[in-house]
N, C-alpha and C positions, 0 to 999 in steps of 0.2 A: 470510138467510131473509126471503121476503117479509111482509108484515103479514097476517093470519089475514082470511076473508072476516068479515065483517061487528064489524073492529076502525075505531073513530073514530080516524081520526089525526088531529095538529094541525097545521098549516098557517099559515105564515108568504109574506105577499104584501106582493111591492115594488111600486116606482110606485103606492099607492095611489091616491092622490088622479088617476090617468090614466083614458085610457080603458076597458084592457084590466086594469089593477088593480083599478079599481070591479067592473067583470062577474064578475070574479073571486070578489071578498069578497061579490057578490049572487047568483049561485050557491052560491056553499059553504053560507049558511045556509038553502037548500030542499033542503039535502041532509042524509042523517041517518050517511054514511061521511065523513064529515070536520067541520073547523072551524076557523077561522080564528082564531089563539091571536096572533099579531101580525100586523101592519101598518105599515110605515113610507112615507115619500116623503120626496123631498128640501125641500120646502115645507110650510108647515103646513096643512093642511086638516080642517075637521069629522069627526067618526065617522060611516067606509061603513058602511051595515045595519047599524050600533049596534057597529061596531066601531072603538077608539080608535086613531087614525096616531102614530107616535110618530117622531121625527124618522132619516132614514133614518144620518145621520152614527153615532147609536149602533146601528146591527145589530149589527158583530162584542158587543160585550158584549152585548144582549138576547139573540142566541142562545145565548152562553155559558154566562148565569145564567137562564134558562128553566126553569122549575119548573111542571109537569114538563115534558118537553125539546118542542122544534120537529121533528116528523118530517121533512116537507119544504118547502123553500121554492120559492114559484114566481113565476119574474120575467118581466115584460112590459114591459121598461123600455128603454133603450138600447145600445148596445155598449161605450161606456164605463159607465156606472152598473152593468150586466150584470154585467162583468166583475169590479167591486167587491165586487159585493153575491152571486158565484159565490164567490169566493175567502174572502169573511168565512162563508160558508155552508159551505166545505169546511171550513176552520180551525176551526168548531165540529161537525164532524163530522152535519153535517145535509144530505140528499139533496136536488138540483136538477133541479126542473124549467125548462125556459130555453126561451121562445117570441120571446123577443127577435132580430132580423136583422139582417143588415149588418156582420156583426165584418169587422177587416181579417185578414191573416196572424198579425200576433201576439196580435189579442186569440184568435182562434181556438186557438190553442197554448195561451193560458194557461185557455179555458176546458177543453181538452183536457189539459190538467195538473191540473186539480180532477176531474178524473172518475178521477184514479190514487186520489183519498184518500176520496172518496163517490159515489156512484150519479148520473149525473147522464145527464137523458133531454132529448133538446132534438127540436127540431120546427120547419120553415117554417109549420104549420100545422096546429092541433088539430081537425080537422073531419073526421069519418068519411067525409062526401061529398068531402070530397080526397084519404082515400085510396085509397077506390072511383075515383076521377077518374085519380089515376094509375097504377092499373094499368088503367083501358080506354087509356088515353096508351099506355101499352109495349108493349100488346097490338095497337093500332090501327096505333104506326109501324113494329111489327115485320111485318105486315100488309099494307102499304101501300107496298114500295120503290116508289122514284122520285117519290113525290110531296112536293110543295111543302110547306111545316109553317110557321104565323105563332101566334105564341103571345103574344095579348094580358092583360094586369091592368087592372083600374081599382080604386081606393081614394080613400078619402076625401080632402080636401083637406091636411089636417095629416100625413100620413105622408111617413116622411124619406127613407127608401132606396126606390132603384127602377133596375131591377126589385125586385118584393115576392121576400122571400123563397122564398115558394111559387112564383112564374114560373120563378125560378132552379134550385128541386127538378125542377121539369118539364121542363125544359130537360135538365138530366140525363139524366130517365129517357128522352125523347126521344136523345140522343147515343148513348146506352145501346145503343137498341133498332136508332138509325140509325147506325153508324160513319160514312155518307158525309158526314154533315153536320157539319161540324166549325168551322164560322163564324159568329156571332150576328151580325146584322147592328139597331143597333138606331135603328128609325125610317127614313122615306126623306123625302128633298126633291130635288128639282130632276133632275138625268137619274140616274135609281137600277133599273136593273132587275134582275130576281133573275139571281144567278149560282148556280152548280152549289154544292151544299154548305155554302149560309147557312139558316139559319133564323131569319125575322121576330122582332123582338121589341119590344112597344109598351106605354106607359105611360101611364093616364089617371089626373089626379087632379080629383076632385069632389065637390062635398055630401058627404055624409058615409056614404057608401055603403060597409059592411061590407069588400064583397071581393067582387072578381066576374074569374074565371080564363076565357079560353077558348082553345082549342087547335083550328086548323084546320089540315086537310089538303084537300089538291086536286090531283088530277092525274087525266088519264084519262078527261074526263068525269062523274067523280064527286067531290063536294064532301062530306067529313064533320066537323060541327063537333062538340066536347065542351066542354061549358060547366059550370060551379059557382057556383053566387051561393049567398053567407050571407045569412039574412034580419036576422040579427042578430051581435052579436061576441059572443052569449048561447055560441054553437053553441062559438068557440075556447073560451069557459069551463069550459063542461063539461067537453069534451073533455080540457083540464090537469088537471084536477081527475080526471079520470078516470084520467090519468097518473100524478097525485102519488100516487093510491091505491093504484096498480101499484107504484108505484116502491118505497115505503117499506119497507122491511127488507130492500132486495137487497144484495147486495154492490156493490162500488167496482165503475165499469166505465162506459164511455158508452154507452145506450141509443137504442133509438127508437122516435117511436108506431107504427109499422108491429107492434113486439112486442106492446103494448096491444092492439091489436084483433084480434092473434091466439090 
């Protein structure tokens, strides 16, 4: 059973001391549907928004002996640590929210094994304007046979995996909508022209720029570009937080924000 409209639930965030952990715990307190009841990171670091980190080694016991309990936990941390800090959150029977990318096949399985024993909703991307973005994508390459499709990201300097997450969802819903295109092709140098059935795919990283997706198509004389830039990693906060509020009291089961905004 989901949690009742306008119940406070408590909330549990890893990678504190990171990027997308701090936005996180600085969201939750201008919100009056949740709150942030712990915090951990793997390093020690001062209280986010007057909230104390506590070392992330003790999760499994802090959510154990949580009084009263941890509804969900939401991690923006890595695919190792993820996977940790998914598994010590299923083991105390607390729901996952997971914005973390780049698992390989088995962390994949095993975060997909935690969602048999709690609620667990994951996401490339917590931004409404991405997932307005992709369905004009599925609407546009369904739309558009024969035309050419390059789908570039750019992110800040510090981010690991690439393509982002989100490039890789879009990529999808592009294959989706295109069956003929069935080859990523990523980057060009030196004699590279397009063949029949690739689609572009490019990686910037710089300054410290949120997120910035865009998706073109070209063919026919006609050029149409779709674009999403965050002005801040405020917009993923919310949006988990908006998840986690979703999520808490459902049943076991893997979700997705695509259900949230429906």
């Amino acid at each position: 059973m989901a949690a009742e409209t306008g119940d406070s639930i408590r909330v549990a965030v890893t990678g504190a001391g990171g990027r997308m952990g701090r936005e996180v715990i600085e969201a939750a307190s201008d919100r009056d549907d949740c709150e942030v009841s712990l915090a951990v990171n793997r390093s020690p670091v001062d209280p986010v928004a007057g909230v104390e980190v506590a070392d992330a080694a003790d999760l499994p016991a802090l959510l154990a002996g949580a009084d009263p309990a941890v509804d969900v936990l939401v991690d923006f941390t890595g695919p190792d640590s993820s996977v940790e800090y998914v598994a010590a959150a299923a083991g105390a029977g607390v729901a996952c929210v997971v914005g973390t990318t780049g698992f390989d096949d088995e962390q994949e399985a095993a975060i997909a094994d935690a969602a048999d024993a709690v609620p667990v909703l994951r996401a490339s991307n917590f931004s409404r304007g991405i997932a307005a973005l992709r369905r004009a994508v599925s609407a546009a390459a369904a739309a558009l046979p024969g035309y050419d499709v390059e789908v570039t990201e750019t992110h800040h300097n510090g981010k690991v995996d690439a393509p982002s997450g989100t490039a890789l969802t879009l990529l999808d819903d592009i294959e989706e909508a295109r069956p003929d295109l069935d080859e990523r092709v990523h980057g060009r140098e030196g004699d590279a022209p397009r063949t029949d059935g690739e689609i572009g795919v490019h990686a910037r990283r710089a300054g410290d720029i949120a997120g910035e997706h865009e998706v073109l198509m070209a063919g026919d004389e006609n050029v149409l570009e779709l674009t999403h830039r965050a002005g801040s990693r405020r917009v993923f906060a919310a949006g988990a937080l908006d998840a986690a509020a979703w999520l808490a009291g459902r049943d076991a089961g893997a979700y997705d924000f695509t259900e949230v905004l429906e």
